[in-house]
N, C-alpha and C positions, 0 to 999 in steps of 0.2 A: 429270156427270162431265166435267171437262176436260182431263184428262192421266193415260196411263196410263205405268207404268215399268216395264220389265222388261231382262232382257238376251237372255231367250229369245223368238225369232222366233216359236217356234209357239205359245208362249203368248200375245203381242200378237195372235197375227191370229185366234186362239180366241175373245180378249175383243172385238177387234173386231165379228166376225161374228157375237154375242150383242149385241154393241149396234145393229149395222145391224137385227137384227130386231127392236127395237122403235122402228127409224123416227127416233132422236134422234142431233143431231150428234155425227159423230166426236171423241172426244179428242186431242187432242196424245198423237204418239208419243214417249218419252223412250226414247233407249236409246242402248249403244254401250259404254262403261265400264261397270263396276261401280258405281262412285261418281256415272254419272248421274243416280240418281234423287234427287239433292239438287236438282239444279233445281228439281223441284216444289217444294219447299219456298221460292226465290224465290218462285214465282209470286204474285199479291196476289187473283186470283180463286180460290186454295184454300183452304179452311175445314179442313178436315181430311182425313186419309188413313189409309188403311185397309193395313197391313203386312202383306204374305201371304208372306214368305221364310223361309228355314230359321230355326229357331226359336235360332240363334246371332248372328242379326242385328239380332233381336226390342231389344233394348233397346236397344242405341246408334241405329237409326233412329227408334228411339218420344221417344229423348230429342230428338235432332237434328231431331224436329216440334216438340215442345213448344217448344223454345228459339226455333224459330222459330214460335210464334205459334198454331200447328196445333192441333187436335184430334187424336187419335190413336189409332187402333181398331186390334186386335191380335190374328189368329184362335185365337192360344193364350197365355197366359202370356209375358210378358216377360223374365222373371228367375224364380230360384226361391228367388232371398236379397236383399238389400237391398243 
């Protein structure tokens, strides 16, 4: 994992302190806007990303991986029309 995005505080140091316990290096923190979590999707060391937001977010961030390049894992349905 190299970069986590959230806007909520206690959710980054949640995931953090599950990552510190297995010993591997920290992620990049992305936060502040809303719309930070597009950076990751600059990034050229991301393969894919895994969308864990209200499920009204689900498709325009699952699109805006794909477009750029990404893999894109979704913990529930994206859409529920075409």
């Amino acid at each position: 994992m190299v970069a986590i995005a959230d806007t909520d505080a206690q959710s980054i140091a949640s995931t953090q302190a599950l990552i510190a316990k297995t010993q591997r290096p920290q992620p990049e923190v992305i936060t502040g806007s809303s719309g930070a979590w597009e950076r990751v999707l600059d990034r050229r060391d991301v393969d894919a990303v895994v969308i864990a937001t209200p499920w009204e977010l689900h498709t325009a961030m699952a699109v805006a991986a794909m477009r750029a390049g990404k893999h894109a894992s979704i913990e529930v349905p994206a859409a529920v029309k075409l």
